[in-house]
Steps between C-alpha positions, in 0.01 A plus 500: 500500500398408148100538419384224261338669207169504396414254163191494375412116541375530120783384247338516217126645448369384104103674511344265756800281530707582811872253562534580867894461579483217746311265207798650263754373726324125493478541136894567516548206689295259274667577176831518717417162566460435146811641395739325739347164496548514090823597489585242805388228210697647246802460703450145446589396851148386579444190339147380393363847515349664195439889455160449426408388859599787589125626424335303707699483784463850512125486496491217795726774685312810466165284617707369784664857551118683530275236627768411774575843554165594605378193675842541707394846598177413575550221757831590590455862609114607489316141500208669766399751233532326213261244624263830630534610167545211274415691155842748572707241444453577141569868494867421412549866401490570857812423573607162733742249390719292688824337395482190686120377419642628074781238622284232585317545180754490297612166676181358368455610173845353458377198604231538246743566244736227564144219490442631155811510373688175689736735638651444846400736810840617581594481116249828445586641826902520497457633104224771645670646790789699369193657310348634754693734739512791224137511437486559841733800511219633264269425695634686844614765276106558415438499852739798545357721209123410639686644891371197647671195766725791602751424809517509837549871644935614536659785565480852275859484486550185360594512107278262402193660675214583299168624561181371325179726473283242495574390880418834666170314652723212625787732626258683693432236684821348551626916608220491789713177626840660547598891591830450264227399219281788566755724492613372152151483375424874598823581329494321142176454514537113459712286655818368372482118365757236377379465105493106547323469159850574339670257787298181396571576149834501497533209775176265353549644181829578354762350747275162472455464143863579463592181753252265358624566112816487587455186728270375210757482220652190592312222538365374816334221668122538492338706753853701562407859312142434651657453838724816477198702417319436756788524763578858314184670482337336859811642638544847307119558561560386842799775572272787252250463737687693808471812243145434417219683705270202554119492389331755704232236556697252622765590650815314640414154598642275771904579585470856320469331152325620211221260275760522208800353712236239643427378179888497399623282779357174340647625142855532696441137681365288196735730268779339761369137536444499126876578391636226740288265417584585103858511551525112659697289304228271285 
């Protein structure tokens, strides 16, 4: 099996200044953002939009993106601790982020955009969503190089097996639960995982944003790209999941399902409801 190597989480180090890779990745996807939504406009096939908006949309979306983000992980996955411990809810550089609360957040500072600027709800959405899926290939791909969300445990002989140093403590564990496990463990050391990072960024990631800008260059009915981007990253997530060892602290939840394919079901079902309901004749 493959052994995921060791990056130091530091990208760049300037004197006091230290760019840890995961924040480089969500810097990626901001200016990512940027880039795509411009050149979108440019195309001219987006009438009323004007490059400079482009600005401060993207400011509404990072807000939504790290004030969602958090609250989502904090009521979503850890609420009991966070509300022992209200004052870590700050310490960001900790680490905890969830897509799905970032979602929601995103949903309302687009609502906030589109009240200042007299824009319609779906208007923002459907010209935002074939923005997003690549930013989040970034964004998985930093959670590889930090070795952290790593898969569900395979077998050694599987290609695509790969062990990651920095689950030796949870493999442990899992090894005292199965003699085929322990016997691995003893042998490599570690046990061998699916590298699910690398799954949800090609599936959420590449395969989506490919879809949606493809889907997105003719026009369509408002709330269709919105619609398909929910159905195709609730459902991608959804399927990633299977790979994905599940928060330690959790667990799987009721009918052997993770919290992240919980919280993708109503994406898939409104993502569903919303592209019928779009594509009625008016």
């Amino acid at each position: 099996m493959l052994v995921h190597p060791h990056y130091d989480p530091i990208a760049i180090k300037l004197g006091p200044l230290a760019v840890h890779w995961y924040g480089l990745m969500y810097l990626v996807a901001f200016v990512l953002f940027l880039l795509l939504g411009r050149f979108r406009i440019k195309r001219g096939k987006l009438s009323g939009w004007r490059v400079e908006e482009m600005d401060d949309l993207l400011f509404y979306g990072v807000l939504g993106v790290i004030l969602g983000g958090r609250l989502g992980y904090v009521l979503f996955y850890k609420p009991e601790y966070y509300f022992s411990h209200p004052l870590d809810i700050f310490k960001v550089w900790e680490g905890g982020m969830a897509f799905h609360g970032g979602f929601l957040g995103v949903l309302i500072a687009m609502w906030l955009f589109g009240r200042k600027t007299q824009r319609g709800f779906w208007a923002i959405t459907d010209f935002i969503a074939p923005l997003v899926p690549i930013g989040l290939a970034f964004g998985r791909l930093g959670n590889f190089i930090n070795g952290e969300l790593w898969g569900r445990v395979t077998t050694p002989q599987s290609w695509w097996a790969m062990g990651f140093p920095a689950a030796r403590d949870a493999d442990s564990a899992l090894a005292a639960t199965n003699p085929q496990w322990q016997e691995w463990f003893l042998q490599y050391g570690m046990l061998p995982r699916h590298p699910s990072q690398l799954y949800q960024a090609a599936l959420e990631g590449l395969i989506l944003f490919i879809i949606l800008w493809l889907y997105s260059g003719k026009p369509r009915k408002p709330g269709q790209v919105s619609a398909v981007f929910l159905l195709g990253y609730g459902l991608f997530r959804f399927i990633a999941e299977f790979a994905r060892e599940p928060d330690a602290f959790l667990g799987l939840l009721a009918a052997n399902l993770s919290m992240g394919q919980w919280l993708s079901l109503p994406m898939i079902l409104i993502g569903a409801i919303l592209f019928w309901r779009s594509s009625k004749p008016t």
